[in-house]
C-alpha positions, 0 to 999 in steps of 0.5 A, spaced: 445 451 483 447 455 489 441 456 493 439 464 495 437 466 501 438 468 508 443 463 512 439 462 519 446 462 523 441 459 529 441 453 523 449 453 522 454 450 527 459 455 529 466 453 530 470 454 537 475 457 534 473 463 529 481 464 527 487 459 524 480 455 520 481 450 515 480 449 507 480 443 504 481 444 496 477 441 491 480 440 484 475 441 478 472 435 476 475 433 470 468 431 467 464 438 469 465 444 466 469 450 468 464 457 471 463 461 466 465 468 470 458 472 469 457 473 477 451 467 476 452 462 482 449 457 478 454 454 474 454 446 477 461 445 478 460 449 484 456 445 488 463 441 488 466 447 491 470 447 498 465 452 502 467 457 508 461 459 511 460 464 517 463 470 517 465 474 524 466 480 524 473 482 528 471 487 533 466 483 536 468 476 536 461 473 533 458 472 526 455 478 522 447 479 521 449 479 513 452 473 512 457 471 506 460 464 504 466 463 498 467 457 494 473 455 491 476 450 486 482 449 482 485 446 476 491 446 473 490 453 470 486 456 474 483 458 481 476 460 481 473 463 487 466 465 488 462 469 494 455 470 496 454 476 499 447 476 503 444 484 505 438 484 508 437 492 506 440 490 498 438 498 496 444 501 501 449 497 497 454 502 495 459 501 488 461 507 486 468 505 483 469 503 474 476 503 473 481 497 474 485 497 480 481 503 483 482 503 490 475 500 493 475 500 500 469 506 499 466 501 496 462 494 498 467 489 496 470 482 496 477 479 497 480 473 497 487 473 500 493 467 498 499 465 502 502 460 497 508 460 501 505 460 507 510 464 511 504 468 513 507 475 512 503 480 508 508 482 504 507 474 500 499 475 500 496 476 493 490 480 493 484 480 489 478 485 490 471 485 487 466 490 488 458 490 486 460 493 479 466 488 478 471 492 479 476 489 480 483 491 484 490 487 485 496 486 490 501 481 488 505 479 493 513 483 493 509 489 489 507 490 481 507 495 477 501 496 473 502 495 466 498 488 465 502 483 462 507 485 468 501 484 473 498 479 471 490 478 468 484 476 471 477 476 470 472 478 475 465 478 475 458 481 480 452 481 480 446 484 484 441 478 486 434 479 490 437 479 497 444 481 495 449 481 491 455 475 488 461 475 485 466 470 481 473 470 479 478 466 475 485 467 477 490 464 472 495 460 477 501 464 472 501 470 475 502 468 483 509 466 485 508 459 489 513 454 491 515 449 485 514 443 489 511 437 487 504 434 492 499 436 495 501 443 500 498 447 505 497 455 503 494 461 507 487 463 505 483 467 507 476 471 505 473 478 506 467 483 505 467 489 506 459 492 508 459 499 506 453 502 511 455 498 517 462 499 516 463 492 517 469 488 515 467 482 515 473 475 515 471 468 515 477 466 519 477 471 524 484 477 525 481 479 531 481 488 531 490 487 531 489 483 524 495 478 527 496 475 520 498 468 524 491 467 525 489 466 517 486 460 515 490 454 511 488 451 506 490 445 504 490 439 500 491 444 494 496 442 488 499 447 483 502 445 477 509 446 478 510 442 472 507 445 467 512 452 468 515 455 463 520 460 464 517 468 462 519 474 458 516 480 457 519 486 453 516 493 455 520 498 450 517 505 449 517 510 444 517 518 447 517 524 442 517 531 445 518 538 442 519 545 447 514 550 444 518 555 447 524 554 443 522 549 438 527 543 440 525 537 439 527 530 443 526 522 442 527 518 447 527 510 447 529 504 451 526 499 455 524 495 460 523 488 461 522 482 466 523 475 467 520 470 471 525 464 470 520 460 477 514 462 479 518 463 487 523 469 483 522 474 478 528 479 474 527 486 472 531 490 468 530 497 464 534 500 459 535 508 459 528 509 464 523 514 462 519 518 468 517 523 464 510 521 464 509 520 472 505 524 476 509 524 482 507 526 489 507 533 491 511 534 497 508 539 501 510 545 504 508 545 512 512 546 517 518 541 519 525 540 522 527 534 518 526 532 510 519 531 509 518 524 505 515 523 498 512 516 496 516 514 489 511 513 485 516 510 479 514 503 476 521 499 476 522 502 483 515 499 485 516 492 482 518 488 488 519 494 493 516 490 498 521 486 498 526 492 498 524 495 504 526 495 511 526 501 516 520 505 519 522 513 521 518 511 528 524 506 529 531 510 526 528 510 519 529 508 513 534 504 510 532 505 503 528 510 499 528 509 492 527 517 491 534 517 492 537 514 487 536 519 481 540 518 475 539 511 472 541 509 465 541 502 466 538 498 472 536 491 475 533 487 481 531 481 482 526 479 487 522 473 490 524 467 494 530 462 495 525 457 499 518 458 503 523 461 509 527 465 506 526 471 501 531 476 497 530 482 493 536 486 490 537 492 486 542 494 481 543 501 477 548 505 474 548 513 472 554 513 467 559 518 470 553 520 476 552 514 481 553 506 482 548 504 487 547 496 490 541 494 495 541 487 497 535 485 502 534 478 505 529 476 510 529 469 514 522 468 517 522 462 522 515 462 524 509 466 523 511 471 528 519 471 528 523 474 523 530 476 522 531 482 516 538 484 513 540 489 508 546 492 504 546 499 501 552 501 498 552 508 493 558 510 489 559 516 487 564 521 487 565 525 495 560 521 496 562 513 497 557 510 502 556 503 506 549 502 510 549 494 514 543 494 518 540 487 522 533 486 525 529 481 529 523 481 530 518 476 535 512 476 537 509 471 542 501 473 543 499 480 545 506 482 546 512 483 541 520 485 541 523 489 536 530 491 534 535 494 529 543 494 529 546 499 524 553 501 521 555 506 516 561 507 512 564 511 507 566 519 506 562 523 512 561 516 515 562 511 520 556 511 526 552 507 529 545 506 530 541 501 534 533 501 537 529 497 540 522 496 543 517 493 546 509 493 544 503 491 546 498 489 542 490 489 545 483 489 543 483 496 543 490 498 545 496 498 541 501 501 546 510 501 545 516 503 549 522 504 544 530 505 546 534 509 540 541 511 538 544 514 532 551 516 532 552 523 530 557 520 524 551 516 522 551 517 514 545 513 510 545 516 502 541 511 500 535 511 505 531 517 509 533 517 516 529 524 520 535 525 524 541 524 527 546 525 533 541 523 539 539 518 544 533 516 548 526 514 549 520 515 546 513 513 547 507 511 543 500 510 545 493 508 541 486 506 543 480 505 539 473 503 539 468 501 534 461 502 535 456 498 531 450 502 534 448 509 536 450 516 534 458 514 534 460 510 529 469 510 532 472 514 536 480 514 538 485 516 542 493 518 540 500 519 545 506 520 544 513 523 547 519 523 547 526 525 551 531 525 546 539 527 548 545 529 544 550 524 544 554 528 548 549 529 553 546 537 551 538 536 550 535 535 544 528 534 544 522 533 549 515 532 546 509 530 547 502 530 542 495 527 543 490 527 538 482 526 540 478 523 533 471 520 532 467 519 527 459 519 527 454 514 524 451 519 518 459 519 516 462 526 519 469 526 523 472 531 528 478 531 530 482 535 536 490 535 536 495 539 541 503 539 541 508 542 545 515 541 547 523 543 546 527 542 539 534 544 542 534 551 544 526 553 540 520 552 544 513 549 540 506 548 542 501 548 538 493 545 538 488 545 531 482 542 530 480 538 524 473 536 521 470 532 515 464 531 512 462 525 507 468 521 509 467 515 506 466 517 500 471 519 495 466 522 490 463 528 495 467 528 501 470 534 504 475 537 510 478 543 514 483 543 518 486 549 522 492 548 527 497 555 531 501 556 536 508 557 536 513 553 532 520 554 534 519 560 538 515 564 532 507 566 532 506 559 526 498 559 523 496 555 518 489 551 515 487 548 509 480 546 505 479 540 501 473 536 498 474 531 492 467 532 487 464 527 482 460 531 476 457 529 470 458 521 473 465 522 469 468 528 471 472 527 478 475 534 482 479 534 487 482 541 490 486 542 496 490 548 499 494 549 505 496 557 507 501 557 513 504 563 516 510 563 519 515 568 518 511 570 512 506 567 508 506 560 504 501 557 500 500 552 495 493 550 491 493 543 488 487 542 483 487 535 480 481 533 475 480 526 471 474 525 465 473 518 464 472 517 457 471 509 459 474 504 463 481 504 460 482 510 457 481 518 460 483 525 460 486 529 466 490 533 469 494 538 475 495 544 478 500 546 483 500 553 485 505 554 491 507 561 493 509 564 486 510 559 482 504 554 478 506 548 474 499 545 470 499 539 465 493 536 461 494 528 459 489 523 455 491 516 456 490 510 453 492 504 457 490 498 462 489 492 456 494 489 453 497 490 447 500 499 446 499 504 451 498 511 449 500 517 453 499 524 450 501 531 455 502 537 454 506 540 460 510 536 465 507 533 470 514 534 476 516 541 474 516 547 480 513 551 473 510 550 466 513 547 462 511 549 454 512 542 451 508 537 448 510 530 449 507 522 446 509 517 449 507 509 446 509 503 451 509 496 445 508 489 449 512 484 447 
């Protein structure tokens, strides 16, 4: 069995290198059996296991006091992972979080990362996180909805041992995407624990404080069973009866969704007459802004792949593709995954009959672990408003130093402008700073992808620096600048502006924040300056926050503030309110109260209230999902509505 006890590190050869480490896989002796996943380290086989010992922690280049070791074995189905989490004070363990897929990082937690095509890019990881309680969430590489016969089922299991806590996993080989080659391969691995009262992050193969991830550990000699692969089906069809108590009308909708995964480096979706009723979207929020603000989509066919699907930031011209863009589906498709080990694609297809017709196809070469080139299409048919997107972008980087760039064409009615940036970054310990160029033609016309602004020209600036104490009453403090000095195309001023927000964060768990900016918008002038500040900020169950900001926006007297704190009650019940009252030419206020009642780890009660200046909106859901076979939906209201809605709807979602 698994000795228990203390590493003495003093007794341990510390490697010269702490990053780029090297794992050599074990397959499971044939003649010993599999680990029962209990979170007890002392099945046999896992003497037999590789081992990565001495973790660092990235901020100070040397191993942690509380050590960890992982193991790994395979066979042909499965991957087995187990961590040894050593904690000289097991009492201040924190393990909060039950529900599968529940976001851990308040948590203490474990994670195993793999890079089975070892491109050494994050959006090809596969993500397994473990907390003290055996909670357990995932990120599979190119994004997954959550329903599990799509995402995939793993078993996880922790135990809490005299000086600290274990962990063990068992993850099926079906549900990663990897190359079919045949012989033995070098994958990217690494392992992580997060230590919640020294707010340590700790990584066998050491990222450093920039988590450059050509620095992830290799492991090798590792043997998929690419011969054992069958193609895949899964149906999801729903069924959604709903009746309006207003009127008394009474709808049934139908359709389907399916995916098919013909090799494990390529997947295939497709939906039949969609349904999105019963999705909590996000609430865009009502603060002060010259441009469109962006709201996440948080629509399950849009989110299988979209890391796939996805090119653009707004610091750069923006995004080329947003997916809340495409409202009206009544058929769609996409496929996604990798042509080869350099090369990935994803493409997405739908049509709203008599509406739109939008295509999206994205292709990214990587040439090595820091150089990349992305390509993307973008096309929407539609009446007035046929539109064509073509955009390129390399990206390289060479130690501390990066280049980025985009080269932008649009097509179509009220189209036809260009749009190109570049920038230069640098990427230190503490300091991440860049220098950007952009230029976006006045004609420049994305249907299908968020883009802020415009018809201007210039340079903008960014500047972070930021430290992490281990010791003293500071546990982090950190400092954001940025400017920009952008003109029209035809030379009349545009914008100048500046920011600088002042932050840190104490050691018994309180936040502080200052922020002031000012400038000029065309002809409006602005300067504003708040405060903002946080108590319990690492735990979700009991934090709470204030912030308060004024000044002038646009020439106009502007004001605004908003209280919020998120509560556990009755180990069950979890509260969250958060409201935000501005004054800028009169009042504006929205409320949102949201609650959810833990009935067990798959099924729960909750809801929502949105109070935004005269209008209120509230529904009330029970759901019955996370497992295989039928989920249940029942609600009453509309989740996405700017009002009540007096409507009772059920929806069930059959697995075939």
């Amino acid at each position: 069995m698994i000795l228990v006890g203390q590493p003495c590190l003093s007794q341990q050869s510390t490697p010269a290198q702490n990053f780029s480490r090297v794992l050599t896989a074990v397959k499971r002796p044939a003649d010993i059996a599999a680990p029962v996943i209990d979170g007890d380290l002392s099945d046999p086989v896992w003497q037999r296991a590789a081992k990565a010992n001495i973790f660092y922690d990235p901020n100070t280049d040397k191993p942690t006091a509380d050590q960890s070791e992982a193991y790994l074995l395979y066979d042909a189905d499965y991957l087995y992972i187990a961590f040894y989490c050593h904690d000289s004070q097991p009492d201040a363990i924190v393990a909060r979080e039950t529900i599968r897929d529940a976001d851990l990082s308040n948590d203490d937690s474990v994670r195993f990362d793999i890079d089975p095509f070892h491109t050494r890019r994050r959006e090809d990881y596969a993500i397994f996180t473990v907390n003290p309680l055996g909670t357990h969430n995932i990120q599979i590489g190119g994004g997954r909805a959550n329903k599990l016969e799509w995402q995939g089922e793993w078993q996880s299991a922790a135990k809490r041992v005299k000086d600290g806590w274990t962990v063990e996993m068992r993850i099926p080989w079906g549900i990663l995407s990897y190359p079919r080659s045949t012989g033995k391969q070098t994958m990217g691995v690494n392992f992580r624990r997060v230590q919640q009262r020294t707010k340590i992050e700790s990584m066998w193969s050491n990222l450093g404080p920039q988590q450059f991830h050509d620095r992830e550990g290799n492991l090798e000699n590792i043997e998929p069973p690419a011969q054992k692969w069958k193609p895949r089906l899964s149906l999801l069809p729903y069924l959604r009866p709903s009746v309006r108590l207003d009127n008394s009308k009474f709808d049934l909708h139908t359709g389907l969704d399916a995916r098919y995964q013909p090799t494990p480096e390529l997947t295939g979706v497709a939906t039949i007459n969609p349904d999105f009723a019963s999705v909590e979207g996000a609430v865009e929020g009502i603060a002060f802004t010259r441009s469109e603000r962006f709201v996440p989509d948080k629509r399950p066919f849009f989110l299988e792949g979209r890391d796939y699907l996805g090119f653009g930031q707004d610091y750069q011209i923006g995004s080329f593709f947003d997916s809340n863009r495409i409202q009206h589906v009544d058929i769609g498709a996409k496929a996604y995954g990798k042509l080869n080990p350099q090369t990935t694609l994803g493409v997405l297809s739908t049509v709203g009959f008599g509406k739109e017709a939008d295509l999206v196809a994205q292709v990214r070469r990587d040439f090595n672990a820091t150089a990349n080139v992305n390509v993307i299409v973008t096309q929407r048919l539609a009446h007035a408003q046929d539109n064509t997107v073509m955009a390129i972008g390399p990206s390289i980087r060479r130690g501390k130093w990066s280049l980025d760039g985009q080269v932008v064409q649009t097509f179509g009615t009220e189209a036809g402008g260009l749009g190109w940036t570049g920038a230069v970054n640098l990427e230190d310990k503490n300091l991440f700073t860049t220098l950007r160029y952009r230029h976006v033609d006045k004609a420049f016309n994305d249907r299908l992808g968020y883009i802020a602004f415009t018809d201007y020209k210039g340079e903008s600036s960014y500047t972070h620096w930021g430290a992490d104490w281990r010791h003293g009453y500071l546990r982090n403090f950190g400092v954001d600048a940025s400017t920009t000095y952008d003109f029209h195309i035809d030379g009349s001023n545009f914008r100048r502006q500046a920011s600088i927000f002042l932050g840190f964060e104490t050691r018994s768990d309180y936040f502080i924040g200052v922020h002031t900016e000012g400038g000029t918008f065309d002809r409006d002038t602005d300067f504003t300056y708040g405060l903002n500040v946080g108590g319990s900020v690492s735990n979700r169950f009991r934090s709470w926050s204030f912030g308060v900001t004024t000044g002038k926006q646009a020439n106009r007297v502007y004001t605004s503030f908003g209280p919020s704190f998120n509560l556990r009650l009755f180990r069950k019940l979890d509260l969250s309110v958060g409201s935000f009252i501005q004054n800028y030419a009169g009042i504006e206020q929205q409320h949102i109260i949201t609650m959810n009642y833990e009935l067990s780890p798959f099924r729960s009660i909750g809801g929502r209230i949105v109070v935004e200046n005269s209008g209120v909106n509230a529904y009330l859901s029970y759901h019955n999902s996370g497992r295989r076979g039928v989920d249940t939906y029942f609600l009453i209201g509309d989740p996405n509505a700017k009002r009540f809605v007096s409507q009772i709807m059920l929806k069930f979602v059959f697995a075939i």
